[in-house]
N, C-alpha and C positions, 0 to 999 in steps of 0.2 A: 419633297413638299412638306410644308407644316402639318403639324395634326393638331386638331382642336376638338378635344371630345369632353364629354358629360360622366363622369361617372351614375349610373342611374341607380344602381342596386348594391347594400352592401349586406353582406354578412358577417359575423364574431360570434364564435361561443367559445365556450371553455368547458374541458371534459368534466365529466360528475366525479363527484366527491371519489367513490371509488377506484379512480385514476382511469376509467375506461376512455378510450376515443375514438367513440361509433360515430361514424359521421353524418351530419345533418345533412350534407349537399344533397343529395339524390330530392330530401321534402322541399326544398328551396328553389333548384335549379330552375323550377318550371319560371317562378317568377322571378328570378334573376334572368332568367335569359329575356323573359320578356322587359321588363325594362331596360336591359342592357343588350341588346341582339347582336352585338357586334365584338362578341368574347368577350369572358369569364377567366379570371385569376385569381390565385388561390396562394396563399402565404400560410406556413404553420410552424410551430417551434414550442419546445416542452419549456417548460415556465414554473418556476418555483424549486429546481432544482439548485442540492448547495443549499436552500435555506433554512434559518435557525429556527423552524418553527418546527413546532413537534410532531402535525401532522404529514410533515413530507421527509420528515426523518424514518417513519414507520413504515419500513415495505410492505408490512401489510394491507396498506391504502395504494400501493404503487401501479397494481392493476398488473403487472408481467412480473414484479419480483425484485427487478436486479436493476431498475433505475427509481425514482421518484419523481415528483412534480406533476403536473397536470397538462393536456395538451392545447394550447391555443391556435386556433383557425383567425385568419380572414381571409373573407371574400370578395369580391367586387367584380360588377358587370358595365359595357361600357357602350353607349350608346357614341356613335361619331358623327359628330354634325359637321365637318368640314376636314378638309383631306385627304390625302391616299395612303399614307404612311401607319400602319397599325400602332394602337394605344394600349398601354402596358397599365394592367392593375393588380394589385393593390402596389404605391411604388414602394419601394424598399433603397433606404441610401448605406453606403459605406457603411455608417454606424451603426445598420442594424435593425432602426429605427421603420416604421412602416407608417404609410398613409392612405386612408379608402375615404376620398373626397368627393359629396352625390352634391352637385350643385354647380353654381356658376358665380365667380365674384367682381362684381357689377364696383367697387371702388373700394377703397379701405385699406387697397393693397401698394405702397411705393412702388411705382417704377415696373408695374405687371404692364406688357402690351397685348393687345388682341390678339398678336400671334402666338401668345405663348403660352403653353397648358397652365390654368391653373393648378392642377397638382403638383405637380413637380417642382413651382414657385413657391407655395406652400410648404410643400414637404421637406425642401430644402432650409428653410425660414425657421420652421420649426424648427427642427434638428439644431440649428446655428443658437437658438434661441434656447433651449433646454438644457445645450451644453454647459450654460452657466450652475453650476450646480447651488449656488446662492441664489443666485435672486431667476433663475428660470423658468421656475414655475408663475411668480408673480406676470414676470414681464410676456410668458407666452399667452396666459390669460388677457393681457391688456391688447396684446397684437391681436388675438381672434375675436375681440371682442370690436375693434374696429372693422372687421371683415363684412362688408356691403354686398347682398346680394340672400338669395337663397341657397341655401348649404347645411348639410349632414357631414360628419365626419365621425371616424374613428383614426386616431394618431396610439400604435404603439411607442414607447419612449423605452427602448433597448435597455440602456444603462442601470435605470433603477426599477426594471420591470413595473410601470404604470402603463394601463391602458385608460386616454384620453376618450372621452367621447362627448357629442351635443352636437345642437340645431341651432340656426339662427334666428333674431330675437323674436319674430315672430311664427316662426315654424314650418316656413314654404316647405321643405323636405320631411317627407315620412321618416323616421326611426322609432321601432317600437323596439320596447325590451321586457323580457321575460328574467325575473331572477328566481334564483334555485327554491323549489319548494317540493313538497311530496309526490306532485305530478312528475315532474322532471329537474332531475338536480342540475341542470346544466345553466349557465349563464348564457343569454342568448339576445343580440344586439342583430336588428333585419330592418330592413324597408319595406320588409312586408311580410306577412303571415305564414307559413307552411301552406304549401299547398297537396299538399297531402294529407288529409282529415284523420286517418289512422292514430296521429301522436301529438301534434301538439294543439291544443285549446279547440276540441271540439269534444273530447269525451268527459262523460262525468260535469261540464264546467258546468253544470246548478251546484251541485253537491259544493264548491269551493265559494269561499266568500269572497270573493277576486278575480278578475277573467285573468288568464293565461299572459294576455299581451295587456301591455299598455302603451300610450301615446308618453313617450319623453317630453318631458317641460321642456322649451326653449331655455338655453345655458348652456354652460359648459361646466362637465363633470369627470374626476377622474379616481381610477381604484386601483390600487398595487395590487399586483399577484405573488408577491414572494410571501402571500400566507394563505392561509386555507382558508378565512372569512372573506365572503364580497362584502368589503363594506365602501359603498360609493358618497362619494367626497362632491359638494354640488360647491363652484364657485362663482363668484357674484360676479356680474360683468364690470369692469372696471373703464369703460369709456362712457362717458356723461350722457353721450348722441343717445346711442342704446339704451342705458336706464331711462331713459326719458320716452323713449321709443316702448319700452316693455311698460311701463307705469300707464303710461297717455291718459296725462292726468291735465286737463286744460286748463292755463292761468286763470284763476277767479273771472280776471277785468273782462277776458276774453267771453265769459260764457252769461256777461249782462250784455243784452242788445246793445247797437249800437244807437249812436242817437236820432242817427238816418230812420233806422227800422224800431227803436222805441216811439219815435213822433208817427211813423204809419200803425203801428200797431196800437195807438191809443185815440188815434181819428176816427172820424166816422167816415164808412165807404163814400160819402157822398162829397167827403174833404180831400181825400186823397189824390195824389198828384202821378197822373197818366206819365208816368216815367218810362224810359225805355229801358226793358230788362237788360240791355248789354251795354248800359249804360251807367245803373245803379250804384253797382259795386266794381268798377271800372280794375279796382287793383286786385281785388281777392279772385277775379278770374283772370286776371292775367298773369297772377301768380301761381295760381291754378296748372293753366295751361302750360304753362315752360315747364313746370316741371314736371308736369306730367307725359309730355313732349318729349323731357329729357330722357324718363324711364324706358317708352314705350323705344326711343334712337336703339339705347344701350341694348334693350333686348332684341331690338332688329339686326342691330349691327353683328352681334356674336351670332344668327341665325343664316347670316346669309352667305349662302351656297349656291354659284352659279352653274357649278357641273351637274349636267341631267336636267335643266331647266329646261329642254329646247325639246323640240317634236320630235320623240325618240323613233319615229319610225321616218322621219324626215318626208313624208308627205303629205301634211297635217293633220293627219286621222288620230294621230293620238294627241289628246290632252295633255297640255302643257304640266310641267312639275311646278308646281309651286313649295317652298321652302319653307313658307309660312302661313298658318291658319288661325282663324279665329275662332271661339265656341260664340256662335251667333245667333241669339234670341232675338235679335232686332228689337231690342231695349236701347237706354240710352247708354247702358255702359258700354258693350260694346261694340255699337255703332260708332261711338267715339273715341273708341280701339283702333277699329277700322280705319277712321278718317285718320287719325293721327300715325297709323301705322305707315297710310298712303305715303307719306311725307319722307321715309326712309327705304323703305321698301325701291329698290332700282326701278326706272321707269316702268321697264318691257317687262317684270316680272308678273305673276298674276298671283292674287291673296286668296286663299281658298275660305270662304265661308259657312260652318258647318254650324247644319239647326235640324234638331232632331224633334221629329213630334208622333205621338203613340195611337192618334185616330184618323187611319186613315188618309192623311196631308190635308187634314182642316183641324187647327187649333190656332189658338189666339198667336204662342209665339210663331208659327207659320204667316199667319197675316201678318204680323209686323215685321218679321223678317225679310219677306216680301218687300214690302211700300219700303222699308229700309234700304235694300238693297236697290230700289228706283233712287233714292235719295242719295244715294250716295254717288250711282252714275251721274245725279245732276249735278253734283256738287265736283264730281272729278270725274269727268269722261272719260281720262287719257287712259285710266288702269281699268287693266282686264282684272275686275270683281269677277269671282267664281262661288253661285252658291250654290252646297251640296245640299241637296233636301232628303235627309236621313231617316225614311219612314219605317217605325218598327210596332210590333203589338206585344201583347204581353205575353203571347207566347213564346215571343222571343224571349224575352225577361227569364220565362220558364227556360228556356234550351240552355242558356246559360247561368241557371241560376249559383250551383254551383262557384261558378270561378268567379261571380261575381261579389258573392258573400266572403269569400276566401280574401278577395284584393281589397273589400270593404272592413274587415276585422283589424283592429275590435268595434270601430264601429256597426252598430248594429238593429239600429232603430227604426219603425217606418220608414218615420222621413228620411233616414241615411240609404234604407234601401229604394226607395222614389227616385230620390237626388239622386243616388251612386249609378242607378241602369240609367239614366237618363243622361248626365255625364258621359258614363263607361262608350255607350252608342253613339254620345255626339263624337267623343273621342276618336273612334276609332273610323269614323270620318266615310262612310260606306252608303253608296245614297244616292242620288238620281239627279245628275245636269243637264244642262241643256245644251244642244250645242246642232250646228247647221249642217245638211247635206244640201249644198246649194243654196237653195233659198228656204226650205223647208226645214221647220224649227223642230228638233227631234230630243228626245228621253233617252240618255246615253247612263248604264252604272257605270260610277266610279270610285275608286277608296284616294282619299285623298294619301298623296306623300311626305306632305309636311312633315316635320322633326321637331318642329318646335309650334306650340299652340298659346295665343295669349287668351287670359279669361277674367273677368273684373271682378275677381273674390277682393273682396274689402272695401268694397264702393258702399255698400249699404251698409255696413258698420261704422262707418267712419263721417257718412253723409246723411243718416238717418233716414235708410230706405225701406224698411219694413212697419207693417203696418201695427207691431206693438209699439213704437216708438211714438207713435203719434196718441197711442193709449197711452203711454207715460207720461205725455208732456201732455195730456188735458186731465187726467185722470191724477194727479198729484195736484193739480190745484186748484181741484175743489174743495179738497181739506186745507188745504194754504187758505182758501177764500173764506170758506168755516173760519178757519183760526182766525183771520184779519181781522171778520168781525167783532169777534169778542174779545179781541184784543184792543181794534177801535172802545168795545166798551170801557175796555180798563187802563183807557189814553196811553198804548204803547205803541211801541213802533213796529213793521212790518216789513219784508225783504222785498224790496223793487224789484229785482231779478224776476219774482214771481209776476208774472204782470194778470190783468185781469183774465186772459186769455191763455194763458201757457204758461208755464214752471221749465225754464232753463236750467236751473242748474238739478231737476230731477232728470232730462233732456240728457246732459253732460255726464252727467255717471253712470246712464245705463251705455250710452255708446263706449264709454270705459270700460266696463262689463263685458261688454262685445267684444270688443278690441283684444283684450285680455285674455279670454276663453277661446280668439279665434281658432288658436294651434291646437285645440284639442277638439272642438266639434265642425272643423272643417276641413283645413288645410292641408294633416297629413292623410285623412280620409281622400282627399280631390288628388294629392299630387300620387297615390296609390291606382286611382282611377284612370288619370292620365298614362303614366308612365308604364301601366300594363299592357299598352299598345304603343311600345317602344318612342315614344313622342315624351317632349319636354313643357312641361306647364313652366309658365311664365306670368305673375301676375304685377302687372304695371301699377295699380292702384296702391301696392302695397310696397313699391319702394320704397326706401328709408327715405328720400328728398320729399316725394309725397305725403306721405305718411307723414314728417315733420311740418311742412306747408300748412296742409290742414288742420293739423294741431294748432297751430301758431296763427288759426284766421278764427276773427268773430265769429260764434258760436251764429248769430245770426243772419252771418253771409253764407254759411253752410250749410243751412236750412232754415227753411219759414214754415214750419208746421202748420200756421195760424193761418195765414196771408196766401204766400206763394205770388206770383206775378198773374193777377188776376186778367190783364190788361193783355198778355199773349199765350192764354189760357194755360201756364206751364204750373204744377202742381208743386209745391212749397218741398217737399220731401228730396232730397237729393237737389237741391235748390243750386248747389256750385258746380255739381255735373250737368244739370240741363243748359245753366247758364252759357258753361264751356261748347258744349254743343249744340247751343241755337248761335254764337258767336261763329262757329263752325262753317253753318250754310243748316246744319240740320235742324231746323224749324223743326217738324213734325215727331223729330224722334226725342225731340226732346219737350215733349207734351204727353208722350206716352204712359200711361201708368205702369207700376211695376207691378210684374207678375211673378212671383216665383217659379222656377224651373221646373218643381213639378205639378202645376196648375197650368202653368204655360203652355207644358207638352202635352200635358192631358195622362198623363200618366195616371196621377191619384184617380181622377175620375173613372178610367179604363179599371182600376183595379177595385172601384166601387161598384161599376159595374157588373164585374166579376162577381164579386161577391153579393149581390145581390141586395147591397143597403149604401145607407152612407153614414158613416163613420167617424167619428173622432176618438175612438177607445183604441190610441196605437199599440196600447199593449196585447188585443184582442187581436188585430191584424198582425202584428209580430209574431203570435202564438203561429197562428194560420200559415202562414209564410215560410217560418224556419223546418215546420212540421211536413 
């Protein structure tokens, strides 16, 4: 039978200057196995040997004496999302050549089928592709730069001893890197942090002007080893999709109202014309929806696993397996996760839906996850919806705090620590269903088994869902409206964009902003939280089809800050996701305001609590915390 797995965790260092090669695995392992539970493989080979560089001519650096060079490791752990056949990492081909691939590639690739690993289509490709000793380099950057999907990689290239590494454009996969400094000489490339406090970035790190790890830029970069300097080599992506995708920078034309919504936005309420919201903008949500349709297929399709789906005790007392879940706040994103998931997802399978909340099982995402989950059986009876109701306190938070700040590193802030246990718990999917002995509706725990988890990171960056954005777009043009004035006095002219009521193209730049920064204050932080309970984050909002769609739609089909559809009381903010999902059947969830996850769950307020005040000095509760 085929195998289809995920690489989830990788590892790379290279031994210290002084030729030693003490090995890292043992601080690693914890967290490679958890994101990869399903074996761990391990490639190594001395590096730099033979070379005309002066420091590896010196046995005195050689570390035993009587060889030289330095030692390089890769690692890789391997989560299996479908078949029986075990999955082999890191691959390594005839030439030499090695590949450690954490992700999944959703298009960009000629002639890949769903049966067939992406690794090893890769790693093949590469190798084919590097052999050119002319133009290889060029042309391999141009092939990984078309690769669709979320992905991590490290590619050693045998021949001229480089080691390849980067993320894709937007940063779905964790890689952090550590380069050599007085803490530790080694070069060190992970998906996640040491989880062993002893050695790497937790001792001394005030005394340094630098944390230990950092979040790799989205790119691709690469560094020879046949010398003693790391000196990494960052190369531009060379397909247009991608730069345009890393920029998301929206056509001028795009981000002036259109003339539909500059004529409602310059009437008075009492002129405006009672339109039907699923009617308005007829093309940008149904442009919307395909391709967002298309994302959430791709990520169903590679997810689905029928074996073990069925009542594994065969006389229905155990809960079904479900293969797929959702992080479900009963918001509109992923409510219309859900709905759209229904659509792929085999009939008879059941969707597991996980919503964690920290008081007790009464918080706001509770209630809406609830009436959400009503909505959604109205909408499609036929599927068995399964919601886990994930109730934890902060003492919980406390019993794991440890391994939680470990999988969250280097992020490290309040709110990353709010977000990340709040995540981490919905994550790992542990929680209270409901289900019938007879007629009598009963409180059963259960962890879910999902493998793969979808979550709508990049809906509210992209759709203007947070509530500074709506401070941007009013709070910029009252100095726009200043300036108008005294510009009317000095008879010049004035940017229409700005309109009486909102400043789009201040709108347009910070969601740029957002967009941009997303790989470094979210992404690898969330796919570290997932993946430490051996499950695959999947985020549909943030395919490249999506992600370009949105780009490429008026700035004021994507949101009405101003306005909104007053008419079916839906709130102007994420204006093209509610759209999508009142078109849906989900009327109410998409009326919902948005709550951020840790306001939602109740988490901040529980740790307000705690603490005995309330709060906005995160530096004071960070002190508190880490101490």
């Amino acid at each position: 039978m085929f195998t289809t797995v995920t690489l989830c965790g990788i590892l790379v260092f290279l031994s210290a200057s002084d030729g030693s090669s003490s090995s890292l695995t043992p601080d690693f392992l914890p967290g490679l196995n958890r994101r990869g539970p399903d074996g761990v493989g391990a490639w190594h080979r001395r590096v730099g040997v033979g070379s005309d560089d002066a420091f590896f001519k010196d046995a005195t650096h050689s570390g035993e004496g009587d060889t030289n060079g330095r030692d390089l490791h890769i690692l890789g752990s391997l989560l299996q999302l479908r078949g029986s056949d075990p999955g082999v990492t890191p691959v390594v081909d005839r030439a030499g050549n090695v590949l450690a691939f954490s992700g999944e590639v959703f298009g960009g690739v000629p002639g890949l089928r769903v049966c067939e690993s992406d690794t090893h289509v890769l790693a093949g490709t590469f190798g084919a592709i590097l052999s050119d000793a002319k133009h290889g380099t060029t042309k391999f950057v141009e092939f990984a730069s078309k690769i669709q999907g979320p992905w991590a990689l490290v590619f050693w290239h045998e021949a001229i001893e480089t080691l390849w590494f980067g993320r894709d454009v937007f940063g779905r996969r964790s890689l952090l890197i550590h380069e050599p400094d007085e803490r530790d000489d080694r070069f060190i490339l992970s998906s996640s942090a040491s989880f062993l406090p002893a050695r790497h970035g937790d001792e001394n790190e005030n005394e340094h002007s630098k944390p230990f790890w950092r979040e790799i830029e989205p790119g691709l970069y690469s560094v020879t080893l046949r010398t003693q300097e790391i000196k990494i080599q960052k190369h531009d992506w060379r397909d247009a999709t991608a730069e345009a995708l890393r920029l998301y920078d929206r056509d001028k034309a795009l981000v002036k109202p259109s003339v539909e919504r500059n004529g409602l936005a310059t009437s008075s309420s009492s002129q405006k014309v009672n339109t039907g919201y699923n009617t308005k903008h007829d093309a940008a949500i149904d442009g919307f929806i395909a391709a967002l349709a298309c994302a959430v297929e791709k990520r169903v399709a590679l997810s689905i696993n029928t074996t073990g789906c069925e009542d594994t005790n065969g006389d229905g007392t155990e809960p079904e397996t479900a293969f797929l879940g959702v992080l479900f706040s009963g918001g509109v994103d992923s409510a219309l996760l859900a709905a759209l998931a229904h659509r792929y997802v085999p009939p008879d399978a059941v969707i597991d839906l996980c919503t964690v909340c920290f008081s007790g099982g009464k918080s706001p995402d509770r209630e809406s996850a609830l009436d959400s989950l009503c909505e959604l059986r109205e909408n499609f009876p036929t599927r068995k919806w399964r919601l886990i109701a994930i109730d934890q306190s902060i003492a919980d938070v406390d019993e794991v705090r440890n391994r939680l700040l470990k999988t969250l590193e280097p992020s490290n802030t309040v709110m990353d620590v709010n977000i990340g246990a709040a995540l981490w718990f919905a994550a790992r999917g542990e929680g209270w269903i409901d289900t019938l002995d007879g007629s009598t509706k009963q409180k059963q725990l259960y962890k879910s088994k999902a493998k793969v988890l979808l979550l709508g990171q990049g809906a509210d960056e992209q759709c203007a869902g947070y509530r500074r954005h709506r401070g941007v777009f009013f709070k910029a043009v009252e100095a726009d409206v200043a300036a108008g004035a005294n510009s009317l006095r000095d008879d010049t002219t004035t940017d229409t964009t700005n309109t009486a009521t909102g400043n789009w193209p201040a709108l347009s730049e910070v969601l740029r902003e957002d967009m941009c920064r997303l790989w470094k204050r979210n992404l690898g932080r969330d796919d570290r939280l997932i993946a430490d309970h051996g499950r695959e984050a999947r985020f549909p909002f943030l395919d490249e089809g999506v992600v370009a769609r949105v780009l490429t739609t008026n700035l004021s089909d994507v949101a009405d800050l101003d306005e909104g559809n007053r008419a079916h009381g839906i709130p102007g903010d994420k204006m093209l996701i509610r759209a999508a999902a009142h078109r849906l059947g989900l009327v109410r969830c998409a009326q919902r305001a948005k709550r951020a996850i840790q306001f939602g769950s109740r988490i901040s307020k529980q740790y307000d609590l705690r603490e005995g005040r309330k709060t906005k000095d995160a530096g004071a509760v960070a002190r508190t915390q880490k101490t």
